[in-house]
N, C-alpha and C positions, 0 to 999 in steps of 0.2 A: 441741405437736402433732408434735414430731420421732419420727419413722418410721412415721407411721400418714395419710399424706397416699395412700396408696394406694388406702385406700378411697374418695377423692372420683373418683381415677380410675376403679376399681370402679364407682363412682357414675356415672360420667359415660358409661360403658359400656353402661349397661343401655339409655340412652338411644335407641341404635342399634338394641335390640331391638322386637318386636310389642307394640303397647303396654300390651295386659293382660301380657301375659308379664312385661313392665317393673315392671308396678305390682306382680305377684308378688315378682318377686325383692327389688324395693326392700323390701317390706313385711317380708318374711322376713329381711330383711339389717339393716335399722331392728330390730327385736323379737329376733334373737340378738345383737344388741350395744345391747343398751338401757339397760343403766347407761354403758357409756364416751359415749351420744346424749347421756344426760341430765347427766354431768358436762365436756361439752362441748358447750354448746346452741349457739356459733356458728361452730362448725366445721360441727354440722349443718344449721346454713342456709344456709350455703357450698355444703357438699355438696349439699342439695335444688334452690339456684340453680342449678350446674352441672347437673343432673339434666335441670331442665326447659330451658337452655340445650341441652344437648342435642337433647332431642326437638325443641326447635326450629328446629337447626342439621342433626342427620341427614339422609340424604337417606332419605325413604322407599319402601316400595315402590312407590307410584305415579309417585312420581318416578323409579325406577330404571328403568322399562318405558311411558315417555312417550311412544312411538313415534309412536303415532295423532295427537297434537297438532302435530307436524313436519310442516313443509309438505314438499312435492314437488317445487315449485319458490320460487329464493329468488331479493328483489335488491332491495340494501339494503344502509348500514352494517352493518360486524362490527369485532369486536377479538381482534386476534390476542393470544390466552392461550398461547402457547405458541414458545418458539424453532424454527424450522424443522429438522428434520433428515432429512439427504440419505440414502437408503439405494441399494440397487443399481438399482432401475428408477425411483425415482419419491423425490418430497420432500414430508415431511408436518409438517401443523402445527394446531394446535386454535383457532377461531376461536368466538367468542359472538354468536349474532344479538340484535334489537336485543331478542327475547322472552326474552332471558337463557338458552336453551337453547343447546348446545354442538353443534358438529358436527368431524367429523375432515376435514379436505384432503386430496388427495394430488394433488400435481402432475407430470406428468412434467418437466417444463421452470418451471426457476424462477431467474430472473435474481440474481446474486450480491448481497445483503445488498439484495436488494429488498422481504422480509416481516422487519420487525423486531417482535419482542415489543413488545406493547402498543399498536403501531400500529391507526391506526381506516383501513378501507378501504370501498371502496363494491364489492360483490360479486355477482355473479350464478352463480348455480351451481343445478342439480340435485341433491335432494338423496336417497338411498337409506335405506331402511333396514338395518340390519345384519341378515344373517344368524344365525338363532339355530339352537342344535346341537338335532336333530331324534331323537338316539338319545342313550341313557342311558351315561353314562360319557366321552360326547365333549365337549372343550374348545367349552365355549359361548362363543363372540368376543360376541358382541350381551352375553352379562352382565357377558362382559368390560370391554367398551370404556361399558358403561352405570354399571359401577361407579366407571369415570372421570368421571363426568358429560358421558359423549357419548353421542348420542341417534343419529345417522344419519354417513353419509360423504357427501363429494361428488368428484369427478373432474374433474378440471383448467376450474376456477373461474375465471372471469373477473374477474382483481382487478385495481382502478385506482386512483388520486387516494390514495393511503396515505400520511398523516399522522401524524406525531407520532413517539416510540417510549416505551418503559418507562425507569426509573435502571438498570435491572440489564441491559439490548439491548446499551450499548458491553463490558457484561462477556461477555457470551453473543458477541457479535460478536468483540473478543481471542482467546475460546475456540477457536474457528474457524478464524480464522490458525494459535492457536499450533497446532490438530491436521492443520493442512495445511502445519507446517512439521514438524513430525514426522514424515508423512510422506514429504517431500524427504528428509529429513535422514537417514533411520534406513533398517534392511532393513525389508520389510515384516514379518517377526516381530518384530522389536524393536519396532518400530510398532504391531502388533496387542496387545502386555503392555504397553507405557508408557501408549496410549491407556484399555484397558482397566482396569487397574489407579491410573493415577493420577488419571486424568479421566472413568471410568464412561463412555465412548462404550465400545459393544460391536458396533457394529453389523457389523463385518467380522473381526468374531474367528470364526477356523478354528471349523464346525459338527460336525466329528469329535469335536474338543477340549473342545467344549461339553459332547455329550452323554455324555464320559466324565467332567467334573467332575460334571456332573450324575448317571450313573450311581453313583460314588459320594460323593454328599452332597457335596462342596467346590465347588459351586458358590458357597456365602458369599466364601470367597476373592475371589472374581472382583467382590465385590461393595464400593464402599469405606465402609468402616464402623468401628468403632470402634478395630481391627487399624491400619488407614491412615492416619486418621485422628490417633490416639495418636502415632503413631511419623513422621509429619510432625510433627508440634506437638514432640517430643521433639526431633528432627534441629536444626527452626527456634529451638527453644529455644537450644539448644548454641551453634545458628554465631553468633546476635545478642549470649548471656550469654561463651559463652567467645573464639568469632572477636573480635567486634566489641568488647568491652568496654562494654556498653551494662546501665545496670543490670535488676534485676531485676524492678522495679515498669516501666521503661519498656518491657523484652522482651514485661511481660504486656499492654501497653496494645498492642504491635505485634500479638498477635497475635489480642487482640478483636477488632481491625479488621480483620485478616486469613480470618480463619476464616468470616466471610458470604462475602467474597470467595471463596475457596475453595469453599466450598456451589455456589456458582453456576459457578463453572470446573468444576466435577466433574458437572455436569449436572444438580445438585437431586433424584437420588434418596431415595426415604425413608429408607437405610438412613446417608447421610451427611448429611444434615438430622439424624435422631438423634444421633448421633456429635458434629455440629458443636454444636448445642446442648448438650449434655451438657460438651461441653471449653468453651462459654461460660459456662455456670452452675461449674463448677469453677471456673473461675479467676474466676469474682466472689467465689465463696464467701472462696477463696485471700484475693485484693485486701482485702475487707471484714472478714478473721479470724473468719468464721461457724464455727459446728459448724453441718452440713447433712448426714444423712446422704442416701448414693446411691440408695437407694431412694427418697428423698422427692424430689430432682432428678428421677428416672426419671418417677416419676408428674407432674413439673409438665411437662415436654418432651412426655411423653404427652399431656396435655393441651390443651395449647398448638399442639401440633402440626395436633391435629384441631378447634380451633375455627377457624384458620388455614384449613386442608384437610379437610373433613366425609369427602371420600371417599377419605382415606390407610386410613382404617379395614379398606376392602377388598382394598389392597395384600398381598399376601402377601409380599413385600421389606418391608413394616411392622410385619406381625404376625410376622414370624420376629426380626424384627430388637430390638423389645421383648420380646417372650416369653423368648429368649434371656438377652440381657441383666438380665430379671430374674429369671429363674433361676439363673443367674451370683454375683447381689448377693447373691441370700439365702444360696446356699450359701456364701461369704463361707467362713464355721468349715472349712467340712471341706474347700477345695481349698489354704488358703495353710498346714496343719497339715504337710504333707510336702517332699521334694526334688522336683526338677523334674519328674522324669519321671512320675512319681505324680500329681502337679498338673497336668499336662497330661494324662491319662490320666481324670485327673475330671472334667476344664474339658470334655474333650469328650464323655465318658459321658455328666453332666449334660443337655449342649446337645442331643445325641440325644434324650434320654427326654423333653426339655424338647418339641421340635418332633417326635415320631413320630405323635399323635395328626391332627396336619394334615399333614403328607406322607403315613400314610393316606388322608384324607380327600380330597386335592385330586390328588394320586399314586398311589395303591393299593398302592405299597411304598417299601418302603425298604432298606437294604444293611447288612444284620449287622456287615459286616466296616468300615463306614465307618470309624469311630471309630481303625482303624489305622493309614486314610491319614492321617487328620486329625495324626497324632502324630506321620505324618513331612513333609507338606505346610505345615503351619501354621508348625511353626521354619524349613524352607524358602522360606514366602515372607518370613516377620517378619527372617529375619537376613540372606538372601540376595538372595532376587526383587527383595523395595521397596530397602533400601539402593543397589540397583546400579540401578536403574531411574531414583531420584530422582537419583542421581549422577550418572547419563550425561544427565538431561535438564539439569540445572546447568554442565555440564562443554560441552557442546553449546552452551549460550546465552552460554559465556562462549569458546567456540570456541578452546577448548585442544585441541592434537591427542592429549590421552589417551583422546578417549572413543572415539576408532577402535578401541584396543586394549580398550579396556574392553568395549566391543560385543561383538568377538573373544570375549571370556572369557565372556560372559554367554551366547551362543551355544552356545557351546562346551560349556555346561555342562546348562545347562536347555533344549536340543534331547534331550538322552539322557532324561530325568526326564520329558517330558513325550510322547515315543514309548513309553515303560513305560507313563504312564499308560491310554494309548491300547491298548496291548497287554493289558494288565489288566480290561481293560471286559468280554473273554473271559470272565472268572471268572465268569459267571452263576448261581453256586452261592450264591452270594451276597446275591444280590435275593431278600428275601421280601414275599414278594404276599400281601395280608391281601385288599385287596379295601375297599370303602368302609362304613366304620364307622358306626353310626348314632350319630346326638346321644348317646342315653344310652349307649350303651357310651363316648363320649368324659369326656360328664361323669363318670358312674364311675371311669374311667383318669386324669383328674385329680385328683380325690377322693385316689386311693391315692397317687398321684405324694405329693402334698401331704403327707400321715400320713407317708410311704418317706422323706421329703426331714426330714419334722421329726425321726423317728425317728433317722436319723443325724446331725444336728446336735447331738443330744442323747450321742449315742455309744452308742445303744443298738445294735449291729451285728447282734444275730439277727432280734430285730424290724425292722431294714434288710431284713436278707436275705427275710423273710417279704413283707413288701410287695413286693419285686423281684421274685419271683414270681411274687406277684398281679397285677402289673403286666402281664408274660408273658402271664399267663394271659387278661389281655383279648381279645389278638388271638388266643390259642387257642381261648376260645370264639365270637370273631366268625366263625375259620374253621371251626369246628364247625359250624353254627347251619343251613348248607344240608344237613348231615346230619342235621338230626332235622327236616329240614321233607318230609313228604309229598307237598306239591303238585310237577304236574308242568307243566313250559315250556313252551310255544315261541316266539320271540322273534324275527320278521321286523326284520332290521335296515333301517334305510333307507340303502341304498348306493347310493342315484340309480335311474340305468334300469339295471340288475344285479341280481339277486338273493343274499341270503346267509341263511340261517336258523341258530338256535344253539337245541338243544333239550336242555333239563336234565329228566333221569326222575329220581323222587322219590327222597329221600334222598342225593341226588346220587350217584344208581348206574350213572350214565353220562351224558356230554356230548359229544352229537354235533353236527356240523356240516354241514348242506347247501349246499352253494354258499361261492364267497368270491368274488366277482363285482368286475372294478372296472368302472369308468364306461369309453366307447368314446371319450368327449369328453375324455379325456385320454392324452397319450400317455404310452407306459409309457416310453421313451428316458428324460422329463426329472418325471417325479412317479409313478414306478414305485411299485405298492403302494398308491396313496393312500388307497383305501379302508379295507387290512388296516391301516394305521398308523394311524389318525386315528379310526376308528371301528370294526372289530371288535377289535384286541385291546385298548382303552381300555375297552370294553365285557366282555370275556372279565375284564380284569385288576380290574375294577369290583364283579366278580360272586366275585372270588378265583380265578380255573378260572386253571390254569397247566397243566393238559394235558386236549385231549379225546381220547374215547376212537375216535371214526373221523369220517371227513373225507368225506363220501359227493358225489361230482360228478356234476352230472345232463348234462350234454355238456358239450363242447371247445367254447365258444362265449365270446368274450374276457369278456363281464360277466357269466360261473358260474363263471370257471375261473382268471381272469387272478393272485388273490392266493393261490393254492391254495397255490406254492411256498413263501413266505412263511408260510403257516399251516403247514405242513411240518416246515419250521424250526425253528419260535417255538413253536409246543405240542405237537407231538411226539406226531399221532395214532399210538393202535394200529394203524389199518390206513388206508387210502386203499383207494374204492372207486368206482368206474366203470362205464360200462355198457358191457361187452363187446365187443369189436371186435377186428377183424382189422388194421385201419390203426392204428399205432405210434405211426405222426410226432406226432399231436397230444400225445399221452403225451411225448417226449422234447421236445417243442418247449415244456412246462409245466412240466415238473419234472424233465428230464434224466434221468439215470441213477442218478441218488439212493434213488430210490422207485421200489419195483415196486405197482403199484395190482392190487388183486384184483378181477378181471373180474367182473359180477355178469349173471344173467339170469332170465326167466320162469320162477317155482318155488325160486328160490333163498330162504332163510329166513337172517334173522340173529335173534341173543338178544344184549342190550345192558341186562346190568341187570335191571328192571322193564319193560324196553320190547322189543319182536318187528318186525320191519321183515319183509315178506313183498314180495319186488319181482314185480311185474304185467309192465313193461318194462324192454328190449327181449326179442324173443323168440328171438332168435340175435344172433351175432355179426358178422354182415352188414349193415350200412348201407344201407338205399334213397337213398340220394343225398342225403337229408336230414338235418344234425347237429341238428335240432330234433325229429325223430322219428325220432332215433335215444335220445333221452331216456331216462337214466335214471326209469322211474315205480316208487313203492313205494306202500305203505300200513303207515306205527306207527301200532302198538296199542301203550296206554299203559292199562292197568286197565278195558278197556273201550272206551276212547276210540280213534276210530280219524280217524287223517288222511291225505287223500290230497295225495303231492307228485306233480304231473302234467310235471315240468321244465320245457321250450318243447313240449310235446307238440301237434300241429296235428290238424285235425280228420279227416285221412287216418291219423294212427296215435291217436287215440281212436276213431273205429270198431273198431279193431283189438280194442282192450282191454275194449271194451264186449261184447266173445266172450268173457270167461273169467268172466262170475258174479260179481262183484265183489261184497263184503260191505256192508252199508250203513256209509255215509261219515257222518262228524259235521263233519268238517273239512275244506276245499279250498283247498289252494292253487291258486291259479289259475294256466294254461300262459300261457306267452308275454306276463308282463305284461299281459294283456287285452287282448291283438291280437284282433282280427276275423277272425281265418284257426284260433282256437283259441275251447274253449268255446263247441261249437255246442249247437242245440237239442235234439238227440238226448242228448247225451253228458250234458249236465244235467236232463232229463226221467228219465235212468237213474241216473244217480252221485247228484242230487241229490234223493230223496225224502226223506233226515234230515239233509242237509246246513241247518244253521240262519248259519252263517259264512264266510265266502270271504275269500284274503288275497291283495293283489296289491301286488306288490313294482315299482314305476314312479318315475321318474325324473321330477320334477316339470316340468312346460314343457318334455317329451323333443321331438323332432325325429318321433318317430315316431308322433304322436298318440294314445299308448298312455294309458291302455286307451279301445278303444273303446265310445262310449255304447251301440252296440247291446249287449257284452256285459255291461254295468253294469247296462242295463236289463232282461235278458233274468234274469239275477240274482236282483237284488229283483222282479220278475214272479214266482219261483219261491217269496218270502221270505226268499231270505236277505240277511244285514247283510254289506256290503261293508266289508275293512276294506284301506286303501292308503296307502303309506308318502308319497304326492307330498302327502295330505294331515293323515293322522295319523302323521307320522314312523314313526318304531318302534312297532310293536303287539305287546305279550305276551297270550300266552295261558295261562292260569291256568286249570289240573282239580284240581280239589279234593271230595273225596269225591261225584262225581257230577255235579258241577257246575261248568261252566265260565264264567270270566269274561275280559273283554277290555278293554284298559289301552293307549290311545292317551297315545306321550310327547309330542304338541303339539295336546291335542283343541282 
């Protein structure tokens, strides 16, 4: 069965899937390999045992979204499932109630090596449920923290009477010392790579520094895995076969016993649990004189890992970290055929093409140019970073005074490398934004990958080239695909009590924007942007849009206007548009001198594509004393379709506008979140005879009791469908030849 144990991993995969979908794929997977089933009938039972070991072992979807069966309040034994670890305001750790359901702590105050792993306590706590992302393209924490097997959080828990601990608490407890004598001992940059790089604590690594590994792709680096892994076991090999003079059968016995050790000092991440097992099964193989190939190790560790942990599955430090790697093993032929540079130039081509499908998916881009740093990053950490890193921490523990000097030099060198890095983050030309891919475009992109990867194995290179292409060509037509679609948008984000709108005209003939609103409940001094970050342009980058074509502000009011600068910036409208005014300061106090905004007022007409924006308000350039009626108001037409945005309009300047004949409305945005001072009876007995929709963009449990029931009521009294982000998150709105439909993302 040597090289063909893949398939039971294969097998054991599908497990995690819907479960007809499962029984598909199984049945289609059984029947294209139906003579090697039948002259291998108990490898096949293997594999069907794993299969259904699986499904029994997955977590499913009802398990992933258990919320409702968590209490709300708790008190009772727990067992601490998790090491504690201290970050800047508060220390958290994962505890089991006694109904085997999981919750996260977080404590502010928590006594030194007072919660050990594995310890049983008796607990009181409240428990929350997680927060789920409420707009499309935003980091969901709730499927986050659910794909862990946590169900809810609690805040500083009353724990007492803790008993007992785990075998592996005195390692996790050493671990703790030794990174709190690291910190005595070292600068804090020395401290921030030793920790990070040899012990996967990351918790106080420079957040600039992050997101420029992150921006280009070497964020693996930072991660310890098979790289660190290797070249520890290599170092520890050397000192014990050649320092020590210890044979070679006993060096491997030291470092079986070393290497769980090790897993647990470095924090038990997925990507060095693979790594660590992977050097245990080599060196059994080694010990015992097996022939085993890598592949067939890969898929047993794969395995093993996840009957061990059901929900490594959902790691994405797990699925980058095998994906790689075995795309790595197979290509085998075509990376070790050249000189170095060529071989490092494929190792990392590969591992791109390998992981672009999911940094798609779970990213919406990735960085063309990665694969350059990688060829000059990857020999800089393998020959220089870890060598000096594990050096000065040996050097330190044996308290020779070279490692002051050593320090010196480590500084010295990789302070310049890692300010370039930072500097380069600039190069934004870089990042291509595909936007998120559907299943079958992914499964198709691997289809090719697989044919492209066997093609050159074989040495066929035009037929290579041909597939590479194809491969291209995936995310060419994923980014096509809003060009031949007709239907037209508009997409109320949920930005709290703020409003933000994102309207795509068909064919994507233009992407406009109203509003980019943050929340008043945060200050902008210490989570400046938080809205533009975390939810419109996750959303914009989601959709593929890396520029719209105008930025329209309906008043200077902080939750329409606060992330405008930031939108500015970052997609690079054609124009910035405003409603008219004679006072400046708000203009310079939003967006400085950067951006001149074109004044817009009553009669003014814009053409955007397929779409007509005809602004109603304001009627001049004078302010009656009020920035809410001083609102920019418009009406797009869209094929027909006509919507009115009414900004914070109050019902002293909707009289106003109720004088100029207004065309019949199909769509309203509703003024002032559904304040009572907006949308009176007049203004919707007039605006409202074909209005069938209403969209109110509110801040869920706001302070401002928005919207009020009288204008909810006053509403549907008239018929129309209310639609509001406090409780249908994000609402799209979809025209399509005539016809429009409405698409709540947490109906």
């Amino acid at each position: 069965m040597k090289g063909n144990i893949y398939l039971a991993a294969v097998i054991y995969t599908l497990g995690y899937l819907p479960f007809a979908v499962s029984l598909c794929l199984l049945g289609a997977l059984l029947l294209t390999l139906l003579r090697f089933w039948f002259s291998h009938k108990w490898f096949l039972g293997v594999s069907l045992f794993l299969f259904i070991l699986s499904i029994y072992l997955s977590p499913q979807t009802t398990a992933l979204s258990d919320e409702n069966t968590l209490p709300e309040e708790y008190a009772g034994p727990t067992i601490i499932k998790s090491h504690p670890i201290t970050k800047e305001f508060y220390t958290e750790f994962e505890v089991e109630l006694s109904n085997q359901q999981m919750v996260l702590i977080r404590q502010q105050k928590v006594e030194k090596n007072a919660i050990k792993h594995g310890a049983v306590c008796l607990t009181e706590m409240s428990i929350e449920q997680v927060n789920q992302a409420t707009n499309p393209g935003q980091f969901d924490y709730r499927s986050f923290l659910n794909h862990q097997g946590i169900h809810g959080i609690a805040y500083d828990a009353t724990i007492e009477e803790c008993v007992g601990s785990s075998f592996v608490s005195p390692l996790y407890e050493y671990r703790d010392r030794l990174l709190e004598q690291i910190d005595d001992v070292f600068s804090p940059n020395t401290s921030m790579w030793m920790k990070a790089l040899l012990f996967g604590e990351r918790s106080n690594f420079d957040d600039q520094l992050m997101e420029s590994f992150q921006f280009w792709n070497l964020s693996h680096l930072l991660a310890i895995s098979g790289l660190h892994v290797g070249l520890l076991l290599a170092l520890s090999y050397a000192v014990l076969y050649f320092g020590f003079r210890i044979s070679k059968e006993s060096a491997m016995n030291i470092l079986l016993v070393s290497i769980p050790v090790y897993i647990v000092l470095a924090g038990s991440q997925p990507s060095v649990i693979r790594a660590g097992l992977m050097a245990v099964l080599v060196i059994l193989v080694t010990k015992l004189k097996m022939t085993v190939k890598l592949l067939d190790v890969l898929a047993i560790i794969y395995i093993i890992s996840l009957v061990f942990d059901p929900y490594l599955f959902y790691q994405l430090s797990f699925q980058f970290s095998f994906l790689v790697t075995c795309s790595l093993i197979l290509s085998k032929q075509i990376i070790t055929t050249d000189g170095w540079l060529w071989t490092s130039i494929k190792i990392s081509l590969i591992s791109q093409l390998a992981l672009l499908p999911l940094q798609f998916y779970h990213f919406y881009y990735t960085n063309v140019l990665s694969f350059l740093l990688n060829l000059l990053f990857v020999p800089y950490f393998t020959v220089f970073m870890l060598p000096v890193l594990i050096t000065l921490l040996l050097l330190q523990l044996l308290h020779t005074p070279f490692a002051v000097l050593l320090e010196k030099l480590f500084i010295w060198i990789n302070q310049p490398m890692m300010d370039a890095l930072v500097g380069l983050e600039q190069f934004s030309i870089a990042q291509w934004i595909v936007g998120k891919p559907s299943i079958l475009v992914i499964g198709i992109y691997y289809v090719i990958f697989l044919i492209m990867m066997a093609m050159w194995n074989r040495g066929k290179l035009r037929f290579t080239a041909v597939f590479a292409i194809a491969l291209i060509g995936c995310w060419w037509m994923q980014q096509a695909l809003p060009y031949m679609d007709n239907a037209y948008r508009i997409t109320m984000l949920d930005v709290g009590q703020g409003d933000s709108f994102v309207i795509e005209l068909p064919r994507r003939s233009g992407v406009l924007m109203v509003d980019a609103g943050e929340e008043v409940v945060y200050s902008h001094l210490d989570q400046s942007n938080r809205n533009t970050k975390n939810i419109i342009q996750p959303f914009l980058w989601s959709k593929g849009i890396t520029q719209i074509d105008a930025l329209l502000i309906s008043h200077f009011d902080y939750d329409h206007v606060a992330g405008g600068k930031e939108i500015m910036d970052s997609f690079k409208p054609k124009g910035l548009f405003i409603a008219a005014r004679q006072d400046l300061e708000p203009i310079t106090r939003y967006f400085g001198d950067k951006y001149q905004p074109i004044h817009l007022m009553h009669g003014h007409r814009l053409q955007f594509g397929g779409g007509t924006i005809e602004v109603i308000a304001p009627k001049t350039n004078r302010s009656s004393g009020s920035e809410n009626n001083h609102s920019l108001v418009f009406i797009l037409e869209v094929d027909g379709h006509r919507t009115l945005f009414a900004g914070d309009l109050e019902e002293s300047g909707e009289r106003r506008i109720l004088q100029r004949n207004l065309p019949p409305i199909d769509l309203l945005k509703v003024a002032h979140h559904g304040s009572k001072t907006s949308t009176s009876e007049a203004f919707i007995r007039e605006v409202g005879v074909d209005v069938k929709n209403a969209l109110i963009s509110v801040g869920e449990d706001n302070t401002f009791n928005h919207p009020s029931q009288v204008v909810i009521k006053r509403l549907e009294d008239h018929g129309i469908k209310v639609w509001r982000t406090d409780t249908h998150g994000a609402v799209e709105m979809i025209y399509k030849n005539g016809q429009s439909t409405f698409s709540p993302f947490t109906p």
